[in-house]
N, C-alpha and C positions, 0 to 999 in steps of 0.2 A: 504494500500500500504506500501511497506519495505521501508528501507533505504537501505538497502543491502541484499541481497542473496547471500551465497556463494554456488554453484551449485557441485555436484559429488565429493567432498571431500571426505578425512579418519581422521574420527574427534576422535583424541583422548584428554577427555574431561577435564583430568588433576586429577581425582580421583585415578587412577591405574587400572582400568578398563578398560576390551580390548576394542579396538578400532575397528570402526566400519563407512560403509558408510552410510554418511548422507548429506541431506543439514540442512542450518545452516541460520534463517531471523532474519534482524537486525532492527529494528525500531528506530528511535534515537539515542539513548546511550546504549538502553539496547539490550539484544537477547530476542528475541519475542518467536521464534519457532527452532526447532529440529525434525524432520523426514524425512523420509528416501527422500522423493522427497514432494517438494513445487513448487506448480503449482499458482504461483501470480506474479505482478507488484511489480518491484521497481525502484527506482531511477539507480542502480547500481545495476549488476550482474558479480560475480567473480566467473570465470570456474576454479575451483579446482581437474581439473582431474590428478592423479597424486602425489597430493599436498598431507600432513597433515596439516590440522588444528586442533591448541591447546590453551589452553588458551595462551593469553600475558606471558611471563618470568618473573616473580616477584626477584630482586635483592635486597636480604637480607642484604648484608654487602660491601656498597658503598661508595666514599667517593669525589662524585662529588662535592659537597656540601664543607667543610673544603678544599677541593684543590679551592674551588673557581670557576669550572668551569661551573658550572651550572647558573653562572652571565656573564664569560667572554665567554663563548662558549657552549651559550644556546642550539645549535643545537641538540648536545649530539649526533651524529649518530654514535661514535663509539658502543656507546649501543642502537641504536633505530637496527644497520646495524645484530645485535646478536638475535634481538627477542625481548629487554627485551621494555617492558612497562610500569615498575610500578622499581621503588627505592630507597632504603629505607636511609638514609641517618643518619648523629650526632654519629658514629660508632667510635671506640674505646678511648671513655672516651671526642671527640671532638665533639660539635655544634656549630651553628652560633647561638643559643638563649638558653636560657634568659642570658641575657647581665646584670650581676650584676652592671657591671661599664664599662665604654667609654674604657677604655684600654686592657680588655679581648680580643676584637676582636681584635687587634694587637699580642697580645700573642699565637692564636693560628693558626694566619694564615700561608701556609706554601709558597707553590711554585708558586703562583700568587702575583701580585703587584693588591692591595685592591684600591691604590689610584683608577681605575679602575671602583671602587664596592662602593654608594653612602650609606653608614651604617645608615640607617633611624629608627631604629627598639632596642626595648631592650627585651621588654615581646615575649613569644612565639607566640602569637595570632598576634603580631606586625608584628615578622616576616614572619609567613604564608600569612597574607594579603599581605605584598610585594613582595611576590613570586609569588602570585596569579595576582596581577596588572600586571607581566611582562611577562607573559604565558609562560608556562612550554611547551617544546618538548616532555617529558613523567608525569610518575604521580610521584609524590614525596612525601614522608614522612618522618617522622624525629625523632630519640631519643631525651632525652637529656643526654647532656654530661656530667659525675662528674666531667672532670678536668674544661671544661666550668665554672661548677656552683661552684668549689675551687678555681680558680684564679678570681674570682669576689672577693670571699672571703679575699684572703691574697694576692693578686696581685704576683708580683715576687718572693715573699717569698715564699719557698717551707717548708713547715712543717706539721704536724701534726692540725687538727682541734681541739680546745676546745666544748667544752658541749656545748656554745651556740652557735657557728659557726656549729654544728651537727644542731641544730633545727632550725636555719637561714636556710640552705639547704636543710631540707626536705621541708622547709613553700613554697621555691623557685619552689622545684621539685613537689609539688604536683600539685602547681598555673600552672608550662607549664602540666604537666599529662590534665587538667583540659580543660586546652586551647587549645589538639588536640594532642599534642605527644603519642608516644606506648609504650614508656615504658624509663630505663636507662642505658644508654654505660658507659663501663670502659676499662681504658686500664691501668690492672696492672703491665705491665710490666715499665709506664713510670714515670715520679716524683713525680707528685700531687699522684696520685693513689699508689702507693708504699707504701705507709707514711701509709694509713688508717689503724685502731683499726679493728678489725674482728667486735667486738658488735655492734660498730658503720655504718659498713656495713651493717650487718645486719636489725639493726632499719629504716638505709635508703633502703633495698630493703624491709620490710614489707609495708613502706608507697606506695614504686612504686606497690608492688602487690595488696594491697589496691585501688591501683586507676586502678587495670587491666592491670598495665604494665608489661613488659616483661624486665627480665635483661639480656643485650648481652654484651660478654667480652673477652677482649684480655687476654689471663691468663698471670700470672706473668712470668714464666719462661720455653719457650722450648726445653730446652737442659737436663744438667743432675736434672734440676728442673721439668722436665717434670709433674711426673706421682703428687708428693705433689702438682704441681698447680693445677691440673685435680679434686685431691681431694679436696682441699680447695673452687671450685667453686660449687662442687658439696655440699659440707656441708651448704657454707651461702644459696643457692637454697633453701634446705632441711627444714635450721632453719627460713628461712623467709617464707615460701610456694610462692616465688616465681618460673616462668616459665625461664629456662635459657639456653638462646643459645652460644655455643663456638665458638669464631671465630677462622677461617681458620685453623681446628686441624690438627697440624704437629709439626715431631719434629724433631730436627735440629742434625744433624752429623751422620755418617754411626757407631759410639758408642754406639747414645744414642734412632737408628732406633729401635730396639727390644721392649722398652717401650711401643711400638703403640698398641700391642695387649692389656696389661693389662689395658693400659685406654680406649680403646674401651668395656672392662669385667666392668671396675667400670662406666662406662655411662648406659650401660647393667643395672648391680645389681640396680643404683638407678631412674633407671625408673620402674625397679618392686618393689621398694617401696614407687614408686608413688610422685619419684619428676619428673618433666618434664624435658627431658633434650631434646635436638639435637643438633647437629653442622654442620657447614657451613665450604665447600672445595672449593678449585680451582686449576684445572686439569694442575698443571703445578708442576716440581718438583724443581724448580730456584726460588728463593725468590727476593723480592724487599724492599731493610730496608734502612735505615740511614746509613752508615758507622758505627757510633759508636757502631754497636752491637760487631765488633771487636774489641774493647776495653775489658779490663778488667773490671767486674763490677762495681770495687770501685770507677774507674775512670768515669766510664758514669753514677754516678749519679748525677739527677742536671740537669738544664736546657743548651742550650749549652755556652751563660755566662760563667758560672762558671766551665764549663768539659775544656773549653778553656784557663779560668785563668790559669787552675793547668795545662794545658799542656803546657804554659808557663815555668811552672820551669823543667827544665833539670836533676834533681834529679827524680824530677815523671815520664820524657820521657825515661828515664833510665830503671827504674824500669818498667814501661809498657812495653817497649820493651823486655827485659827481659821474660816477664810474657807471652805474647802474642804470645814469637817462641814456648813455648808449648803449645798452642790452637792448632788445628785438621783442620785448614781451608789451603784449597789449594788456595792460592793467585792468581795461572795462572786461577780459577775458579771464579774473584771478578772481577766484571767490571763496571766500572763507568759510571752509567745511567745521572744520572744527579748533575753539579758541578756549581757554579757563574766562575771558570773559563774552559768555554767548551773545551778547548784544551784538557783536561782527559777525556771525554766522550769517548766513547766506546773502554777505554783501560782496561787493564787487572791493575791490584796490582804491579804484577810481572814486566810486560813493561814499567809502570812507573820506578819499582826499577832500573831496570834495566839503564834507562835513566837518572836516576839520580846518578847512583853509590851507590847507600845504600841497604840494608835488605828493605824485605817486609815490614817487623815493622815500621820502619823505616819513608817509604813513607805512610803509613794508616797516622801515624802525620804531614806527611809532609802535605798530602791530606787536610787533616782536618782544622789546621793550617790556609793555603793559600785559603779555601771557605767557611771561616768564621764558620765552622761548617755544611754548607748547603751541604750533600751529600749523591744521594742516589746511592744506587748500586744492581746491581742482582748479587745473588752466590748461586750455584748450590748443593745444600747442603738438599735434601729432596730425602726419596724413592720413586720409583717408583709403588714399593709391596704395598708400605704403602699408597699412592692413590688410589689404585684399591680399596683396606679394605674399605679404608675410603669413597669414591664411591658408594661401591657395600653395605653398610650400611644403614639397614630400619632405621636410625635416622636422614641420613645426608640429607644437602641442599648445591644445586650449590649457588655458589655465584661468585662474581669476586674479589672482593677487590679491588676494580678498580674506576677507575673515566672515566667521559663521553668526549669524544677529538673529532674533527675533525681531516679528513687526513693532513690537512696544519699547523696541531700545530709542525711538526717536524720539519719544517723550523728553529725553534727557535734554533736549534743543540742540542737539548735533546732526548735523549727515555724515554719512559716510558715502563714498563711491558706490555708483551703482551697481559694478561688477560683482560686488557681495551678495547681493541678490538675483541677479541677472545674466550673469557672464555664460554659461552654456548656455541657455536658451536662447540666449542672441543670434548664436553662431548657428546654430540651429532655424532657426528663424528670418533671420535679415541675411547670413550667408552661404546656406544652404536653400531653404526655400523658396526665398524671395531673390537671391541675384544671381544664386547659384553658382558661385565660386566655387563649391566642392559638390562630391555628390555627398547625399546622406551615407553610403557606405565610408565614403571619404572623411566626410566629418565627426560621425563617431568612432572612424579608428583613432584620432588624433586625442579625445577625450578617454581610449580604452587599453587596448592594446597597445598603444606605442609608448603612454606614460609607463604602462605596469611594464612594460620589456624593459623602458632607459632607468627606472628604479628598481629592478632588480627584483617585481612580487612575482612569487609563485603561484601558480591557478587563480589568478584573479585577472581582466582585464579581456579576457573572450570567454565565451555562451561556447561552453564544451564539456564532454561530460567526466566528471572527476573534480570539476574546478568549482567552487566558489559559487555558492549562489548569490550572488551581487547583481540583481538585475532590475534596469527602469525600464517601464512600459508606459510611454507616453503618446499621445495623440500628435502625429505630423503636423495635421490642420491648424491643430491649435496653442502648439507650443511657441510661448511666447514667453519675456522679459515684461516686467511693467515697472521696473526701477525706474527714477527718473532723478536727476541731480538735484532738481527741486523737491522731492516725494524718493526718497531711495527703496522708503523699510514697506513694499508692496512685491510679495512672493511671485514669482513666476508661474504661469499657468501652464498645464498640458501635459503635466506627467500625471497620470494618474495611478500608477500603483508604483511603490518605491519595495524590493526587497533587499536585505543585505543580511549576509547571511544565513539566509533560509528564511528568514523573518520579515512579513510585510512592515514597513515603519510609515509609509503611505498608502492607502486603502478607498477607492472613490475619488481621489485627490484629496483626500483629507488627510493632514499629518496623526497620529492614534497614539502621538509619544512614547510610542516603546524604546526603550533604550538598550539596540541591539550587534553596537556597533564591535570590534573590537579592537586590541592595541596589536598592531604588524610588526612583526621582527624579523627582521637578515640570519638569513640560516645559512 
């Protein structure tokens, strides 16, 4: 007898392979059988007339986990409401383990209050066990993170590591490799990471490949640093034989749009020399950063401490301002997502200036200044051309970049990006249905199978029998996004049954709260 049966579906099975009517029996956890009609008992029968079924959505580049919400707002439906099943977490340079020292997890927490979150945990093993005690709404896995494992190291002090702070961190990264993580996150665009020695890179991603992991990375610079950072990831990959995924490749200003093709040729060139490479998108062309990318480089180096000391002196606010009226950003395009004082949320740059009587420039300091540093904002500063490339690419993977919310976090008077609620059904929707950049075989391999192959899970990620019952069944017609930068916290429609694990957690389109997810480990 099944656990489930899903009856008369169009199962497409997440390899790239056309899709085809089938049913689909589930026996526990796993999928049992696959043909064309099953004539048996089970517990549950689900009429998928209509419907496709795919594997679950595997979310490559998430950040439920460092926002904290995956403790304060277990639920997660803004990603269970998308499809996704499985997400991968400890992403650009940040984790919640291994905890060199008590004070890390203060250092990297962001826009949650931790008092909240009871930090019992230092080893990575530590931490998956108490993830595991408090049951997960989806599946969760986890990098580790280099600025994590450098500010254990040198606490506040942002600098360069010595020879044996290099070999202290590999001893560290190998110990969580070991204990169940996939691989290591960077994000060089920020302080810890900035600082690193290339060789020294290097020797730390032979040890992560060594141990089968995988290096994912925020590159250093999107703008006219573009295409040097594309190469530079691609060289330490090269010299380490590590496997390397780039996160969210875009590049930033309608100047430095044209670059897109050339580093899409050098991902090209050295996958046919046999480094691995892919990268990970989200279908939206408004970014979501910190304020400070506005700044001048020299000033936003440094934690915000220190960027705020020096915006303190009137000589440097001087000079920044200055420097800043010739950046390329349209300020009536810069709006304040989220600030400690909510009265700037959902204003423009401009309307603050405005209201305050000063330059754009002006107010970015003033901004910064009056919320402690805490600010994030959307601005509108990515092609459209250059999504579709990036999309319609046998290399890329959806992702969100996103963290997991319920509809009621926006009582708090913040937004967040829409991609949080929205990001697969988009692609699904606006790039698959309606322009048709890829086919749907197309575009749920890049959300299934090609995440779970370059992270390294086993029997998850394709509709095959032995694997994982991780499966959404949603409506073509009507799968949609309805996030909106004005309205974020509005779930996506069109999935109607969500299973993970053998377990429906979505049922009619209704989420039924079961909390069925589990914690993924590197075997």
């Amino acid at each position: 007898m099944y656990s489930i049966i899903i009856k008369n579906g169009t199962i497409i099975d997440g390899s790239g392979k056309e899709k085809h009517q089938a049913d689909l029996g589930i026996k526990d956890d796993l999928i049992a059988k696959i043909k064309p009609k099953i004539n048996a008992k089970a517990e549950q029968v689900i009429d998928a007339t209509g419907l496709y079924v795919c594997p679950g959505f595997i979310d490559i580049f998430n950040h439920s986990d460092d926002y904290w919400t995956l403790f304060t707002h277990s639920g997660q439906e803004s990603l269970l409401y998308q499809g996704i099943t499985t997400i991968l977490g400890g992403n650009a340079g940040s984790s919640l383990a291994p905890l060199i020292n008590a004070q890390v997890i203060e250092n990297i927490r962001k826009w949650a209050n931790i008092n909240e979150v009871m930090v019992n945990w230092q080893k990575m093993s530590e931490y998956l066990s108490e993830l595991n005690r408090r049951k997960l709404s989806l599946n969760y896995a986890t990098l580790v993170g280099y600025e994590t494992l450098c500010r254990g190291l040198t606490g506040n002090t942002i600098r360069s590591l010595d020879a044996k702070e290099i070999t202290a961190l590999i001893f560290v990264l190998q110990d969580a490799l070991k204990q169940g993580s996939f691989g290591l996150s960077n994000g060089l665009s920020f302080s810890y990471a900035n600082l690193i020695n290339q060789n020294s890179l290097v020797e730390i991603l032979k040890a992560t490949a060594k141990n089968n992991g995988f290096y994912s990375v925020h590159i250093r610079g999107e703008k006219e640093e573009f295409l040097p950072s594309i190469k530079n990831a691609i060289d330490v990959a090269s010299q380490s034989k590590v496997s390397l995924e780039i996160n969210h490749l875009k590049v930033l200003g309608p100047e430095n749009w044209s670059q897109m093709d050339e580093a899409l040729n050098l991902i090209n060139q050295a996958n046919r020399a046999g480094v691995k490479v892919n990268f990970d998108v989200y279908p939206y062309t408004v970014t979501g950063s910190s304020l400070m990318v506005l700044l001048p480089d020299w000033l936003a180096e440094g934690n915000n401490h220190t960027i705020l000391n020096r915006l303190d002196d009137p000589i440097v606010r001087m000079r920044a301002i200055k420097e800043m009226g010739s950046m390329p950003y349209d300020y009536g395009k810069v709006i304040i997502a989220q600030a400690k004082q909510t009265s700037f949320v959902g204003k423009t740059i401009n309307q603050i200036a405005e209201n305050e009587s000063c330059s754009p420039e002006q107010a970015v300091i003033n901004i910064l200044l009056a919320n402690e540093g805490h600010v994030i904002v959307f601005i509108d500063v990515l092609s459209e051309d250059n999504l579709k490339k990036t999309l319609a690419h046998p290399l890329s993977l959806v992702a969100t970049d996103g963290t997991g919310y319920n509809s009621s976090f926006g009582k708090n008077g913040l937004l967040v990006h829409p991609r949080s609620f929205g990001a697969f059904p988009r692609v699904l929707s606006k790039y698959v249905r309606e322009k048709e950049i890829l086919s749907w075989e197309q575009g749920i391999a890049k959300m299934t199978s090609l995440p779970a192959q370059k992270i390294g899970f086993k029997k998850r990620g394709l509709l095959a029998i032995g694997n994982f019952a991780d499966v959404v069944i949603f409506n073509p017609r009507t799968i949609q996004d309805r996030a909106t930068f004005d309205n974020p916290f509005q779930y996506a429609t069109g999935v109607e049954y969500l299973l993970i694990n053998g377990q429906a957690t979505i049922e009619k389109g209704k989420h039924n709260s079961r909390a069925v997810g589990r914690v993924l480990v590197k075997k």
